[in-house]
C-alpha positions in Angstrom: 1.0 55.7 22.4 -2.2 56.9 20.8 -3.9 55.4 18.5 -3.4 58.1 15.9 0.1 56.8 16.6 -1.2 53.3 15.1 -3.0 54.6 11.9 0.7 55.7 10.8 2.0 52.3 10.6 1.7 50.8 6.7 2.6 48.7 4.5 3.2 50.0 0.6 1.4 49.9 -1.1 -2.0 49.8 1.0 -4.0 47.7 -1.6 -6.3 44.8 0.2 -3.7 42.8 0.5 -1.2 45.3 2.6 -4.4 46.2 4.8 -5.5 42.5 5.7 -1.6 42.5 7.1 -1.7 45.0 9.1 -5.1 44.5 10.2 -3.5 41.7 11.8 0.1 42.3 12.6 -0.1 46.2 13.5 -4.1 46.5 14.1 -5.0 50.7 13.7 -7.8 50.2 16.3 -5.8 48.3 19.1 -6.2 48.9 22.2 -2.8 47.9 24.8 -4.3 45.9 27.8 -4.2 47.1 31.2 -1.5 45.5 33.0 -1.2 42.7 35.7 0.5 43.7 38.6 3.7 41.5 37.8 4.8 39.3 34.6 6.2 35.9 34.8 7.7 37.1 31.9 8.0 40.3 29.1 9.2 40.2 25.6 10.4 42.7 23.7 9.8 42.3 19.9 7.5 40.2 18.3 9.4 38.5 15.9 10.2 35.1 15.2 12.0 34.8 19.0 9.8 36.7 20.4 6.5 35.2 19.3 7.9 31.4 19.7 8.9 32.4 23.4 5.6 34.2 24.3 3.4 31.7 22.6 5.3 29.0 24.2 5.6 30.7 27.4 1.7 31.2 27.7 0.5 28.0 26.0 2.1 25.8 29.0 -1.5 26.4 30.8 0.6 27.2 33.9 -1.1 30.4 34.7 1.8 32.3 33.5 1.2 36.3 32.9 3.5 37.1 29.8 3.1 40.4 28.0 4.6 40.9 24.6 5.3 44.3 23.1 6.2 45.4 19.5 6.5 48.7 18.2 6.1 48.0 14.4 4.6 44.3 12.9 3.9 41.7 14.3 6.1 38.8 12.5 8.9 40.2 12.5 11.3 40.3 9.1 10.1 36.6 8.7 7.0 37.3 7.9 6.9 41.0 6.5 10.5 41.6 5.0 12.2 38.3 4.5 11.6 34.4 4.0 8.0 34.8 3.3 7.7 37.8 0.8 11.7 36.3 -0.7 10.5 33.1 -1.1 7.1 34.0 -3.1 9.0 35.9 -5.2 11.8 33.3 -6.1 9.3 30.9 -6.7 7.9 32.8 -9.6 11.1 33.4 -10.6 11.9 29.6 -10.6 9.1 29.5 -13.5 11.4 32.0 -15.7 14.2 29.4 -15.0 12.6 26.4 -15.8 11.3 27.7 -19.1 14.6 29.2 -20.0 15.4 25.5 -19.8 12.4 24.1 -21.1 13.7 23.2 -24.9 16.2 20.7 -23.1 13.8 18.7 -22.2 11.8 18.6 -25.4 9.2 21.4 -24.9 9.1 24.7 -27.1 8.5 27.7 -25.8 6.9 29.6 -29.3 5.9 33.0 -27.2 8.8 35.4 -25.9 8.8 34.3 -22.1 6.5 38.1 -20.7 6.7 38.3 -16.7 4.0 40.3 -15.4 5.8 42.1 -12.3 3.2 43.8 -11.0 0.7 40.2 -10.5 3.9 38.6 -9.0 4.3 41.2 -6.4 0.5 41.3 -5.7 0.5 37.2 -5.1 3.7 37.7 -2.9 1.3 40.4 -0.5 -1.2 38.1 -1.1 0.0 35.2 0.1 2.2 37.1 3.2 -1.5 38.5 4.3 -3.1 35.0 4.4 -0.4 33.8 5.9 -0.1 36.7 9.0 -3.1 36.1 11.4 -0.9 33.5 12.7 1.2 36.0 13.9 -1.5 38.6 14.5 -2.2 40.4 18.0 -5.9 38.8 17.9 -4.6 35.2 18.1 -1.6 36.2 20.6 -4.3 37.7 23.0 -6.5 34.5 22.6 -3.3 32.5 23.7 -3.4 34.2 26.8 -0.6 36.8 25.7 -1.3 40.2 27.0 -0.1 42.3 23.4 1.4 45.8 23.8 2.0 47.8 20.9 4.3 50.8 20.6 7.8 50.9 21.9 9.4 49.2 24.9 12.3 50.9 26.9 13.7 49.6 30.1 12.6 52.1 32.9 14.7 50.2 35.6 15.8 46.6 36.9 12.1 45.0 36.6 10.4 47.1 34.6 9.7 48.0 30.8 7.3 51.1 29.7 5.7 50.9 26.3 3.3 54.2 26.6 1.7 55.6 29.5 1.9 52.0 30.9 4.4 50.4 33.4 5.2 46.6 33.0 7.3 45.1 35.9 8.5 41.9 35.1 10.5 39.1 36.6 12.3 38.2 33.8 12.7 39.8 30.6 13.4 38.8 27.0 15.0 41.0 24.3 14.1 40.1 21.1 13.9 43.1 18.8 16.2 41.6 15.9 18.0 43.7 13.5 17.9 45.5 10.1 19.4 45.9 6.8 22.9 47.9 7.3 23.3 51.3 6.3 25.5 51.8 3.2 28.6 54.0 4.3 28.7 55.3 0.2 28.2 59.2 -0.2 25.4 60.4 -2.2 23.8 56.9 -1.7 21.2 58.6 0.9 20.4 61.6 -1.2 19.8 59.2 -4.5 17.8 56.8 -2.1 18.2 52.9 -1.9 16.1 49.7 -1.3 16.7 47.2 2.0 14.7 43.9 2.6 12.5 46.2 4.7 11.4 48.0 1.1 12.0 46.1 -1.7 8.6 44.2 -1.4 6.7 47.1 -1.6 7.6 47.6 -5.3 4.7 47.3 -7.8 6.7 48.3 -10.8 9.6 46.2 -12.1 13.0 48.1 -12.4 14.4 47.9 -15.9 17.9 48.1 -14.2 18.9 46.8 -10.4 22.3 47.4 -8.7 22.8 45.2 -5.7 25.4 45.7 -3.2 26.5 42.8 -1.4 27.5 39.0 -2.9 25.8 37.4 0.4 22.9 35.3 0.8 20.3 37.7 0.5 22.2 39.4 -2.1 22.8 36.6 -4.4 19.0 35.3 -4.1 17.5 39.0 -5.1 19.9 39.6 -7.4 19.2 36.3 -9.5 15.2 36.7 -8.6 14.7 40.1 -10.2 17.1 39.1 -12.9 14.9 35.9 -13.9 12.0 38.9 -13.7 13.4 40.5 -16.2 15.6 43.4 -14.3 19.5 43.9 -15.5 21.1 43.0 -12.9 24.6 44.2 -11.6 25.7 42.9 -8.4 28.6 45.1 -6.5 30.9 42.7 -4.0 33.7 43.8 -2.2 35.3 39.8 -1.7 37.3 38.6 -4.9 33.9 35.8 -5.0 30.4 35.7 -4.1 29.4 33.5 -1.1 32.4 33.9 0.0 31.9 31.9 3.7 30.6 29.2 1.9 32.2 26.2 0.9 34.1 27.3 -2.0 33.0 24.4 -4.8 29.3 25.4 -4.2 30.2 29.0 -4.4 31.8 28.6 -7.7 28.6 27.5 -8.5 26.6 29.6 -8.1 29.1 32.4 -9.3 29.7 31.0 -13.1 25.2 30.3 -12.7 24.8 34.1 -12.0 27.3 35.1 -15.1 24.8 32.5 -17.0 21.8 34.1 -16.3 23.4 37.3 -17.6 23.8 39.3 -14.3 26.9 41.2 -14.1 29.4 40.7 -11.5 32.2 43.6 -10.2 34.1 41.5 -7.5 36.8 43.0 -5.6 35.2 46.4 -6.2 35.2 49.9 -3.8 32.0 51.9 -4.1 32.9 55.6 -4.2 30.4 57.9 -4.7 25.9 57.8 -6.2 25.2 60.8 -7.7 21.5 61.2 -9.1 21.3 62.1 -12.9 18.9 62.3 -15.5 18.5 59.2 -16.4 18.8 57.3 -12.7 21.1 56.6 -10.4 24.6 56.6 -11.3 26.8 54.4 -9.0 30.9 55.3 -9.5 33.3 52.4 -8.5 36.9 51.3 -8.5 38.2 47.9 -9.0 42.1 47.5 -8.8 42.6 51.1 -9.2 40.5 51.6 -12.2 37.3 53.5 -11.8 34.1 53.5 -13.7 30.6 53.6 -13.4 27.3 52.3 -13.9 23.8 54.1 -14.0 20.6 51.7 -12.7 16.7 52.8 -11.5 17.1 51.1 -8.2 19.7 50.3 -5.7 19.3 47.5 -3.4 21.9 47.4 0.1 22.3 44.2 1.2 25.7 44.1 2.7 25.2 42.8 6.0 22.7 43.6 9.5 23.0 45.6 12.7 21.4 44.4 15.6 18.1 46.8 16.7 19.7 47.8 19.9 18.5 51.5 20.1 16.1 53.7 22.5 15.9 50.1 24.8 17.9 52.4 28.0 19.6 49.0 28.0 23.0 50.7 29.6 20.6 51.8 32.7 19.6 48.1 33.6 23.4 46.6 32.8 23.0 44.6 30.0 26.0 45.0 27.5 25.7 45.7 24.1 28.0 47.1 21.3 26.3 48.5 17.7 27.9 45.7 15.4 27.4 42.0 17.8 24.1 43.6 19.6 23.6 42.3 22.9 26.1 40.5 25.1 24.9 36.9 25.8 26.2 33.7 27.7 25.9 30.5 26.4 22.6 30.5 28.4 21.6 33.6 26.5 21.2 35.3 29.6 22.4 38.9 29.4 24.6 40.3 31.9 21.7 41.1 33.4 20.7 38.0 34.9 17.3 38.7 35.0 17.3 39.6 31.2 17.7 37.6 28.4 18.1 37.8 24.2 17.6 35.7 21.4 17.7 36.3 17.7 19.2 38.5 15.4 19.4 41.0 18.1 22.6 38.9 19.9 23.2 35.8 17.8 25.2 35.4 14.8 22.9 32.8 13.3 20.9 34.7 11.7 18.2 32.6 10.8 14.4 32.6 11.1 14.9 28.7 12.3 18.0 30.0 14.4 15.8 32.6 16.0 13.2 29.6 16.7 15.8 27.4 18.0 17.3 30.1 20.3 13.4 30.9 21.6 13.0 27.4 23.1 16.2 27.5 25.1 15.3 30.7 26.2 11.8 29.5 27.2 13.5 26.1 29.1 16.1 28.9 30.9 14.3 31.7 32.2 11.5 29.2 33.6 12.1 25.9 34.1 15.6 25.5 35.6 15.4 26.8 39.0 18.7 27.7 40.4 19.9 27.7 37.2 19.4 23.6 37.2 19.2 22.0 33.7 19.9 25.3 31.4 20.4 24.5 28.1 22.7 25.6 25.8 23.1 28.0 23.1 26.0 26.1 21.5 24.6 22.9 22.0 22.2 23.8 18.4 23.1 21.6 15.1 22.3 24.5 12.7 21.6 24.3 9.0 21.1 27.4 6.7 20.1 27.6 3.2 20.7 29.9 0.6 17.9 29.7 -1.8 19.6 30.7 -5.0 18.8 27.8 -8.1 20.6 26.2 -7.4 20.3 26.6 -3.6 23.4 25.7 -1.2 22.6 24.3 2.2 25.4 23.7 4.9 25.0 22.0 8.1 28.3 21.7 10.8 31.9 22.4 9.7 33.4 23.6 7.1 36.8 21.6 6.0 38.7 24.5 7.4 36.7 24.8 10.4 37.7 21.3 11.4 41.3 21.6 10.7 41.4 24.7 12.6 40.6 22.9 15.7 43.3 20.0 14.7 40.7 17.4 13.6 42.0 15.0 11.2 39.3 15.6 7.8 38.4 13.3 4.9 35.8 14.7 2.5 33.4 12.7 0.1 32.1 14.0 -2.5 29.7 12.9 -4.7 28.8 15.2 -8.1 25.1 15.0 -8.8 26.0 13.9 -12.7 26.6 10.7 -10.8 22.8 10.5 -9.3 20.0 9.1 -12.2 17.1 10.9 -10.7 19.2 14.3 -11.3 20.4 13.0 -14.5 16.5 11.7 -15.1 15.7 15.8 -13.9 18.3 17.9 -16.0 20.0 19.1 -12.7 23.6 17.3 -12.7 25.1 20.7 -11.6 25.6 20.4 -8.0 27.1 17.9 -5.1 26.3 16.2 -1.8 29.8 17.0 0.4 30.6 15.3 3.6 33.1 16.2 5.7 33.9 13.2 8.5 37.1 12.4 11.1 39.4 10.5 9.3 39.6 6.9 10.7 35.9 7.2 11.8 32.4 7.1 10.4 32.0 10.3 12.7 30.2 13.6 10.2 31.4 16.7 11.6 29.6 18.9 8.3 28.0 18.8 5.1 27.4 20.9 1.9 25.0 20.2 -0.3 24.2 22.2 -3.7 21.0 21.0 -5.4 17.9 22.9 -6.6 15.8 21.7 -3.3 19.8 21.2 -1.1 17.0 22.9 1.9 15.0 19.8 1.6 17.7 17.4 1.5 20.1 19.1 4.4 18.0 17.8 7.4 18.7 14.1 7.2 22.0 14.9 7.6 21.9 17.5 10.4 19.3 14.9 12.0 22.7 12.0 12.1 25.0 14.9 13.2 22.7 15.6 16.2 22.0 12.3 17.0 25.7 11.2 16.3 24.5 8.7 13.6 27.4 7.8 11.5 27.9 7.4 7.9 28.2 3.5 8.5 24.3 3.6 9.8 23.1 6.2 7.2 24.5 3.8 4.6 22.1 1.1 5.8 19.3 3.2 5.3 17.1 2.7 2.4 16.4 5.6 0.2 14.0 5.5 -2.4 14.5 5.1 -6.1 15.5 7.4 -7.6 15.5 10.2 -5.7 18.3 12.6 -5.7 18.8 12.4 -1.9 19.9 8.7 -2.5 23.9 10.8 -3.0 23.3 11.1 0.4 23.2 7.2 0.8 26.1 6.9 -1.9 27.9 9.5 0.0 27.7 6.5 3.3 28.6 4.1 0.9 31.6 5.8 -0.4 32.5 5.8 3.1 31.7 1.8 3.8 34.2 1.3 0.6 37.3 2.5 2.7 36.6 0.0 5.4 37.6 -3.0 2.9 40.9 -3.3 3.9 43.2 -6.3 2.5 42.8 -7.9 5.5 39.4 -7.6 5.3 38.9 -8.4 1.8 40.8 -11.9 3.0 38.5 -12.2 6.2 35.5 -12.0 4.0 36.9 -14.1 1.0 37.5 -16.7 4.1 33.9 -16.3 4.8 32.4 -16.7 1.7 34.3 -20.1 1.2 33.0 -21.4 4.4 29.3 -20.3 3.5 
């Protein structure tokens, strides 16, 4: 690839900002290394996965030649397209929020509440550019990463060309992730839409916002841009938003987002965009009934589909199909065993932390269990996920259902956050702490917690799962007062209750006579 080729990469819009990131993350004046005669190691896509397993790969100061090639930014959607950019902007929008509750809690606000879109987009490219040296091709190279940028293709069993160059390997790491899923609607490419890949790049706020999908990403966006001042209506094809999560917290969040004003069609088939004077007209049916509704913007965000494309991954047998992406053991390793994946690209976690998480194994796998002595496991992981609506819902473990469906025995405590004084002290009653554990034991199989920082909160709990603390230790420890994570601790408590039995009770009444 020339570096013409380079120059062609941005980032709208290319103010100072947009340029500091991809002078970093997609350099125009890069030059791709010559390479070593043969890599410990090659990695294709430097996203999340693919940067934790290079950087980790090389940092080991083992002398180990790992290349690393990516054919757009550096980062990844983490960085350009999704938690960084996403959160920035929810966190302005958070502002909105608070002041649209502000006169509960004794303050006035005189002035109409004026968002200036345009200075909250500029501090989200801001801050993503500050933020993206660490994920830059400069401070890869100065770990010892040898960075290629353009595409990678497999050319045959032990070796990738990105170029003119040749880079035989000795084991290989796919880790190209995925992309925003292409709406099947007609007219919908002709009117043109918005993905996560392009919705940051807007400087001007759209009075009206359609959103297609009641999901994570959906439901975040759709309540951000409606805090910013966007009308919001948000298209799902389920009978309820969040419709995998646990279905108290998703009740939630629906009756929140009806609130806030955004308009909900559930159970809904889009038909048909047609582009008219005055926008983008979107015609639906719901139960049989059509209608329509016209908006400036669309934004799809109804699922992902792995990157799997132009890798020649058929020529080197490693299995892959357009919806799941590629094939993976519980070692990750391909059915190639030479090749393995992590990330979007072949897990269904698809989490930047997931991704992380996955990178590690793959790293302990591909060069530190010889003979394939000591793998670790992919389904081994404890993994959390957030959804970082206000407020957000964070789940770690099994669902009620889940547990059931593999014949364990459930009981469930619950405890409302209108029971908790620091939430009560804070104005945020509306939410829960849920446990799921095995009935007859203090055992936690998963946990749901809706709170406006549940992300925060979720880890002590995934950290007793993991370590198979039970509720009968995490009741003995001491939270501080108050603090809304103490429902965690009444949560254990709750649980401690049940073991008072009447025999007990006696045993202990017994006790206390002869003390």
């Amino acid at each position: 690839m020339s570096n013409s080729e380079f120059e062609r990469v941005t980032v709208r819009p290319m103010d100072e900002y947009n340029q500091k990131l991809v002078s970093h993350v997609h350099p125009p004046n890069w030059v791709n290394p010559q390479p070593v005669d043969d890599y410990d190691l090659v990695v294709i896509g430097a996203g999340t996965a693919g940067l934790v397993v290079a950087a980790g790969a090389a940092g080991l100061d083992l002398g180990l030649k790992v290349a690393l090639i990516e054919k757009h930014l550096m980062g990844g959607d983490c960085l350009n397209f999704g938690c960084i950019p996403s959160k920035t902007v929810i966190r302005s929008s958070r502002v909105v929020g608070e002041m649209w509750g502000a006169k509960e809690l004794g303050i006035n606000i005189s002035k109409h509440i004026e968002v200036d879109f345009s200075t909250v987009m500029a501090r989200m490219r801001r801050i993503r550019a500050a933020i993206s040296h660490h994920d830059s091709a400069e401070r890869f190279s100065s770990l010892g990463v040898d960075v290629f940028l353009g595409e990678g293709r497999f050319a045959s069993n032990n070796t990738v060309g990105v170029g003119d160059k040749t880079l035989k390997f000795k084991k290989a790491v796919i880790a190209t992730g995925a992309r925003a899923l292409q709406p099947k609607i007609p007219g919908i490419e002709k009117a043109g839409y918005l993905t996560n890949e392009t919705i940051f790049s807007l400087i001007q706020r759209p009075e009206r916002l359609a959103v297609i999908g009641g999901g994570p990403v959906g439901c975040e966006l759709a309540q951000a841009f409606r805090r910013l001042g966007c009308e919001v209506v948000l298209f799902h094809r389920g009978s309820h938003i969040l419709n995998r999560e646990d279905a108290d917290a998703a009740e939630i969040m629906q009756k929140v987002l009806l609130n806030e004003g955004i308009r909900l069609v559930l159970n809904c088939q889009l038909e048909e965009v047609v582009t008219v004077t005055e926008g983008k007209r979107l015609y639906f049916s719901v139960n049989g009934h059509r209608d329509s509704v016209t908006v400036d913007e669309i934004l799809a965000s109804a699922g992902r589909v792995p990157n799997v494309e132009n890798l020649n991954l058929a020529a080197v047998g490693v299995e892959y199909d357009q919806q799941s992406g590629v094939k993976v053991n519980d070692y990750l390793q391909t059915t190639n065993p030479k090749i393995y994946a992590a990330g979007d690209v072949c897990m269904n976690w698809k989490f930047t932390h997931g991704a992380d998480a996955a990178a590690r194994i793959v790293i302990k796998n591909t060069l530190f269990s010889p003979f394939g002595l000591g793998r670790s496991r992919l389904s081994s992981l404890v993994m959390p996920w957030v959804t970082y609506t206000v407020p957000e819902i964070a789940h770690v473990g099994m669902y009620e259902q889940e547990a059931q469906q593999l014949g364990l025995d459930v009981a469930t405590i619950k405890i409302p956050f209108s029971s908790i004084d620091r939430a009560i002290a804070d104005g945020e009653e509306l939410g829960f702490v849920k446990i799921h554990h095995k009935k007859g034991s203090d055992q936690i199989l998963g946990a749901t917690i809706v709170a406006n920082h549940a992300g925060e909160m979720i880890s002590e709990i995934t950290t007793a799962i993991m370590n198979k603390i039970g509720l009968s230790k995490l009741s003995s420890v001491i939270h501080p007062y108050p603090t809304q994570a103490e429902a965690i601790k009444k949560a254990a408590d709750t649980y401690r209750r049940t073991l008072l039995t009447a025999n007990t009770k006696k045993l202990l009444g017994f006790l206390t006579k002869l003390s």
